[in-house]
N, C-alpha and C positions, 0 to 999 in steps of 0.2 A: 504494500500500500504506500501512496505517494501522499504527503503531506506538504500543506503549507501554513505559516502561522506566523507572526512576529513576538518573540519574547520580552521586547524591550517594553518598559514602563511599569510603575506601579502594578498591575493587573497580575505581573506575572505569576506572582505567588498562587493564583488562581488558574491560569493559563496551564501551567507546566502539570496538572495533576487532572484539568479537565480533557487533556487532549493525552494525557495516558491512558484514561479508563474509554476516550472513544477511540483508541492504536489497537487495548487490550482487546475489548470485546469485539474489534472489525478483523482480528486475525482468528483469537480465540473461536472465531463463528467460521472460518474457513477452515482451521482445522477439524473441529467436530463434526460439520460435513462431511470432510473427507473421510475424515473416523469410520462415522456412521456408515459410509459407503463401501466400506469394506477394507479401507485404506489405514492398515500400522502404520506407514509413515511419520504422520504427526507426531504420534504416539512417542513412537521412538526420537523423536526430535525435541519431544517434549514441547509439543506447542498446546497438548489439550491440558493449558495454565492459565490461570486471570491474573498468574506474575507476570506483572509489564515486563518484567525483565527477561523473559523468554521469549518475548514478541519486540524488542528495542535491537534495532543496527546501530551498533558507536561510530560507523562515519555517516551513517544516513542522520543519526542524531546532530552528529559536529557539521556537519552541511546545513541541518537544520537552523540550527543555535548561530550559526555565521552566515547563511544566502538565504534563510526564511523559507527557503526548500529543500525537503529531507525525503528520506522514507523512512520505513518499519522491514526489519528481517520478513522475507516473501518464507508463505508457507513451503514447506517439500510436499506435495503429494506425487503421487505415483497413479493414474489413471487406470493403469493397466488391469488396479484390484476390480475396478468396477464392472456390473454388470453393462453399464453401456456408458463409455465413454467421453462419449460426446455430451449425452445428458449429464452427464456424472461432473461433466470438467464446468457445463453453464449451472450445474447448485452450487458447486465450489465457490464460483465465482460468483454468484448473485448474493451469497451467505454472508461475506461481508457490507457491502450495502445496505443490506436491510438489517444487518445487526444496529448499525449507526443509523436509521429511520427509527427503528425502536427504540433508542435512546432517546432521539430526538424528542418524537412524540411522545416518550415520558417524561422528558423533563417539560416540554412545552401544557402537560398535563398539573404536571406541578406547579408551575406559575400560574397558570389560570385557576387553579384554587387557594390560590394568599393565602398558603399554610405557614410559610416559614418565616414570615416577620420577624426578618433578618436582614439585613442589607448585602453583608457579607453572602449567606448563603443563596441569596435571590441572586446575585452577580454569579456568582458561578455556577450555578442552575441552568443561565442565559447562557454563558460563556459554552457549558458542556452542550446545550442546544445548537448553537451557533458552529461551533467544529462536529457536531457530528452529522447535523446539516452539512454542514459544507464537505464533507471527507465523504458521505452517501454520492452526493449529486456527483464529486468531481471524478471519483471511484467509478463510475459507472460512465463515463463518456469513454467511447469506440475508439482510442489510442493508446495501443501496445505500450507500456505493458501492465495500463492500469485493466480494473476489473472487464469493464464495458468491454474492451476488445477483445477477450476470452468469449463473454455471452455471445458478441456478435458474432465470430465465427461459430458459434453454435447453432446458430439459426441459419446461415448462408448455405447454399448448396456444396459441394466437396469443393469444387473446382474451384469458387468466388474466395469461398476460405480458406485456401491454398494461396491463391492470389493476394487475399490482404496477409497473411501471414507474412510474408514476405517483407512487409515492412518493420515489423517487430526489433530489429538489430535498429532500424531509424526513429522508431517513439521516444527515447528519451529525450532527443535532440530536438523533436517536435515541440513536445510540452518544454521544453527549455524556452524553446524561442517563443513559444506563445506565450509564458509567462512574462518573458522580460519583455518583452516588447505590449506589455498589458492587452495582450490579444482574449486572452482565457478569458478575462473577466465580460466580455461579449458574450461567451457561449456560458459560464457558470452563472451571471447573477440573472438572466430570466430564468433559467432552471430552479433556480432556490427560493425564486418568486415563486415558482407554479408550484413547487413539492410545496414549502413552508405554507402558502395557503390552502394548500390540499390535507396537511397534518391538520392545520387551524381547524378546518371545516368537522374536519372528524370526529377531532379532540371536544370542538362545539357540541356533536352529535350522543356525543356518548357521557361527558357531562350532563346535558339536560334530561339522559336516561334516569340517570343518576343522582 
């Protein structure tokens, strides 16, 4: 998983421990998948852990902490346990995303019931909402070798996802350039528009059950 975040200011002390628990549980959710799917790998790699410390890269972290762009240790799985492959590789891959959607919309569930008349704990509720929104949506766009590009070859016919495969060795250099040249933020913040009010809507929904 690819991250982006800025540590510098005040916030940090809140920063560094909310975008742990959305690193932990966005990898933790792709190893247990694979687990489940037939796949020791994890296992033996010890990623089925909610110690951030078995899901943290120390240069993807020091890239982080100095260019605001990092990653997280990528799970091992091994596909081949799987009964079918290709389905087996688009759960793997969709499992983290939606782990950090369910954060999300539980902390945005939180806030909308004014439990914690806190100041402190209400900012970091926000803050844990806000990365794990943003690590879902950005996790899931169709360039190698975030999540998105795994699903999307999973959908494509053999040949088409053969063909984008191919670019896989050139994604990191892609998202480099889109970020620095503040391209991404084009394609992420209507995304985090449409998810964030689509949690909203829900969270509305299930509240007034309630």
């Amino acid at each position: 998983m690819i991250v982006m975040t800025n540590f510098l200011g005040p916030e940090m002390l809140l920063r560094i421990p909310a975008l742990l628990l959305a690193i932990t549980f966005h990898e933790y959710a792709h190893a247990r998948v694979s687990y489940s799917l037939g796949d020791p790998t994890p296992k033996w790699q010890g990623r089925l852990s909610l110690n951030p410390l078995a899901h943290l890269d120390p240069i993807g972290l020091l890239m982080l902490w100095l260019f605001k762009f990092g990653w997280a240790k990528p799970v091992e799985i091994n596909p081949n346990y799987y009964k079918e492959p290709k389905k087996g590789m688009m759960l793997v891959s969709v499992a983290g995303p939606i782990a950090n959607l369910l954060l999300a919309f539980a902390s945005m569930v939180i806030l909308k019931l004014d439990i914690l008349h806190n100041g402190i704990l209400e900012n970091f509720i926000y803050i844990l909402f806000i990365y794990n929104l943003t690590l879902a949506v950005f996790n899931i766009i169709p360039i190698p070798p975030l999540d998105g590009s795994k699903i999307l070859m999973g959908v494509l016919p053999a040949k088409y996802a053969y063909e984008f495969s191919q670019i896989e060795s050139y994604g990191p250099f892609i998202l480099i350039i889109l970020i620095y040249l503040n391209l991404l933020d084009v394609i992420l913040n209507p995304l985090m528009i449409f998810v964030s009010n689509g949690l909203s809507i829900l969270s509305d929904l299930i509240l007034l059950r309630f």
